[in-house]
C-alpha positions in Angstrom: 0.0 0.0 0.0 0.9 3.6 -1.2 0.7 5.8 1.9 -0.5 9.3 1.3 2.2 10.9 3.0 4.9 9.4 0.9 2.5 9.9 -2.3 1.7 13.5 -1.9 4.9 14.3 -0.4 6.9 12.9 -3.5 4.4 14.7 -5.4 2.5 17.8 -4.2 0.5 18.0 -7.1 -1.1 14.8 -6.8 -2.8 15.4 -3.2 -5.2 18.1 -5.3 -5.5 16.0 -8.3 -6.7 13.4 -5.9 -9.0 15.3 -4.0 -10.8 17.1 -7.2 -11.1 13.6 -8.5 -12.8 12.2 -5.6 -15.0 15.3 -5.1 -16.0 15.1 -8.4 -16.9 11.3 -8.2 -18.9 12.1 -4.8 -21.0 14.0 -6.8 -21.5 11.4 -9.7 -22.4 9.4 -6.9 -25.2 11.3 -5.0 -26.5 14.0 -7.4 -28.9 12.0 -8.9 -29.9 11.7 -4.9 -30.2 15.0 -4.6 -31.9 15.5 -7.4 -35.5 13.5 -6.3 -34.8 14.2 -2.7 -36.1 17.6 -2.4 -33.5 18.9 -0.1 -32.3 22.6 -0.1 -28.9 23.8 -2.0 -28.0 24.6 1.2 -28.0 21.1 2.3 -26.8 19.5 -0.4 -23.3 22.0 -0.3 -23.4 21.2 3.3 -23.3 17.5 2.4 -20.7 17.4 -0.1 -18.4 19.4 2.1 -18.3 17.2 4.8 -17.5 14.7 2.5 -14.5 16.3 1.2 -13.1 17.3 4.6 -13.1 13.9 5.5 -11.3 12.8 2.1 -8.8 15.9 3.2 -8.4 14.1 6.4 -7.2 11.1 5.0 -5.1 12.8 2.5 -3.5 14.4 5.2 -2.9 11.8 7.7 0.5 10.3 9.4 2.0 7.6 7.0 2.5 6.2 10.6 -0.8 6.2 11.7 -1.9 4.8 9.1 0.6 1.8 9.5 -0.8 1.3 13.7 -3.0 -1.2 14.1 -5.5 1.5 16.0 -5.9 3.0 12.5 -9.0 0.8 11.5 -10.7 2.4 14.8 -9.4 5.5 14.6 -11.0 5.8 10.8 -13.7 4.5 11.9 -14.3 7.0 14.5 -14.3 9.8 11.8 -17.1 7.9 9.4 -19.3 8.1 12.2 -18.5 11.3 13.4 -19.3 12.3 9.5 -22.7 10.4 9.5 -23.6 11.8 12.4 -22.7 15.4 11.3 -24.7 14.4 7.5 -27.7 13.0 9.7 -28.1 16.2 11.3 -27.6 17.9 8.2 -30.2 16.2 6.3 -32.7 15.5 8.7 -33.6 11.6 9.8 -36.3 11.2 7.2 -33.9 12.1 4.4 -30.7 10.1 5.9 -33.1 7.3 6.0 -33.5 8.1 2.2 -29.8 8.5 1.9 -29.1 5.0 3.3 -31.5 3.6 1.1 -30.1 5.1 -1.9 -26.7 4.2 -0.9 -28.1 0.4 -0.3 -28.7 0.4 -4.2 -25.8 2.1 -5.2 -23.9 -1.0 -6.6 -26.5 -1.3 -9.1 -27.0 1.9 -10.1 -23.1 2.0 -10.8 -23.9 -1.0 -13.1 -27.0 0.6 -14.3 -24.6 3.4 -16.1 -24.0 0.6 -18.7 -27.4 0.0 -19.6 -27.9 3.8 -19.8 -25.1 4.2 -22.0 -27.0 1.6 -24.1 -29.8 3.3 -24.3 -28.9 7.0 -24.0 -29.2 7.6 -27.9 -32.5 6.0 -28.8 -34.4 5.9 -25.3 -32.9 7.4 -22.3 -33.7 6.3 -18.9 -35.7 8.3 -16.6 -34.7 8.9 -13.2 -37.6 7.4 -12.0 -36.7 3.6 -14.1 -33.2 4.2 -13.0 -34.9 4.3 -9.4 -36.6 1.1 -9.7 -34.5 -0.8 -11.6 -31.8 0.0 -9.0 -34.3 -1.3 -6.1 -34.7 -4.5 -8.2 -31.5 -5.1 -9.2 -30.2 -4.9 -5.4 -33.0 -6.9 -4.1 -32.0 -9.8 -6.3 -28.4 -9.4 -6.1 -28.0 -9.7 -10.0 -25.1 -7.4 -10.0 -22.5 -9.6 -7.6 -22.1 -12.8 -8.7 -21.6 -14.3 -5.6 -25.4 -13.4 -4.8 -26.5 -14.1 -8.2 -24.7 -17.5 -8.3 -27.1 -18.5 -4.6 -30.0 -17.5 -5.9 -31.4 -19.2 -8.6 -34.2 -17.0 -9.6 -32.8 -13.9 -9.4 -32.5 -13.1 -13.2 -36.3 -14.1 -14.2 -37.5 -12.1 -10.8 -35.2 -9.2 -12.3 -36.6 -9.6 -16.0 -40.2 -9.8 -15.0 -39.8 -6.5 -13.1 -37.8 -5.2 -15.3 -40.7 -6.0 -18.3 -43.1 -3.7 -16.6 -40.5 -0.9 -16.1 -38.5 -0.5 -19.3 -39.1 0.4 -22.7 -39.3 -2.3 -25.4 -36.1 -0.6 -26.7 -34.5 -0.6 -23.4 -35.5 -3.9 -22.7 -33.7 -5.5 -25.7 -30.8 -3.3 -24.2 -30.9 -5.0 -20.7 -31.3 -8.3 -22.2 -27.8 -8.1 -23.6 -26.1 -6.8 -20.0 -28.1 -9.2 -18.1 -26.8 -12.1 -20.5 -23.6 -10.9 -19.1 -24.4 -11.2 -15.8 -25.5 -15.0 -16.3 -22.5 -15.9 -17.8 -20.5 -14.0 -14.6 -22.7 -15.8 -11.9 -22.1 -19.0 -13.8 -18.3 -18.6 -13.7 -18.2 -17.8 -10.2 -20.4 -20.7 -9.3 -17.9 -22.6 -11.1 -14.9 -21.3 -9.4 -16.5 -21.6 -6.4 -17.2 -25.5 -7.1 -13.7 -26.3 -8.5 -12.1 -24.3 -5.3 -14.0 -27.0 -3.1 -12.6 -30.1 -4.9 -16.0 -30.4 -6.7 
């Protein structure tokens, strides 16, 4: 492991570079959040910059520290501390929102392919990309070690996934969640030939 100290010492330019990079990915990650959750600009700011002074605390932390073995608490400290500042922030109905979202974000990561699919002909709403996302996480389609235990998942996710999507959109998915088959299958596979099976 690469410790920031060493890394940003070496090369000062890289600690910004960093930091714009994960900003910017923050808000890749939770704009489309704020987007449907009604929250104030205010809020949203006030969101986003407690995410990056936590980022700036890691940037900036001891290489030693990092190397104790208290490090794991100590970071863990801070997330809390963080949530706990956001949760106030937002209010507890819409940090119960956020975890939610958050819950499904793994999918709606994977989601972007499917999007990109579709983005000339028939672009995905942000409601579809909403309930696809809740399906998707529900059956676990997107990790194949999920996908590979439960044997349904896929039809559950194509039924649902009929009475949400476009016909255009839904020739789309079919392709990506071929894909995802042939992922669970390998890892079922794996998994078999790594117990002597």
């Amino acid at each position: 492991m690469v410790h920031p100290e060493h890394l940003f010492s070496d090369h000062p330019g890289f600690r910004s570079s960093y930091l714009n990079g994960v900003n910017a990915q923050r808000r890749l990650e939770y704009d489309l959040f704020f987007a449907s959750a009604g929250l104030t600009q205010a809020q949203n700011e006030k969101f986003y910059a407690l995410m990056a002074e936590f980022e700036r605390a890691w940037a900036d932390a001891p290489s030693d520290e990092l190397r104790s073995t208290s490090y794991g608490s100590l970071e863990g400290e801070a997330v809390r501390a963080r949530e706990a500042q956001i949760a106030e922030v937002l209010g507890a109905e819409a940090y119960k929102k956020l975890q939610d979202y958050r819950a499904t974000m793994i999918a709606r990561d994977a989601l972007k392919t499917l999007a990109g699919l579709c983005y000339a002909s028939a672009p995905l709403t942000l409601d579809q990309v909403d309930r696809m996302a809740a399906v998707a996480t529900e059956q676990g389609i997107f990790v194949p070690s999920r996908a590979a235990k439960n044997p349904g998942a896929f039809d559950a996710t194509w039924e649902a996934a009929s009475k949400i999507l476009s016909p255009a959109q839904l020739e789309a998915f079919e392709l990506q969640l071929a894909a995802l088959q042939i992922k669970a299958f390998r890892w079922q596979n794996q998994s078999y030939q790594s117990r002597g099976n």
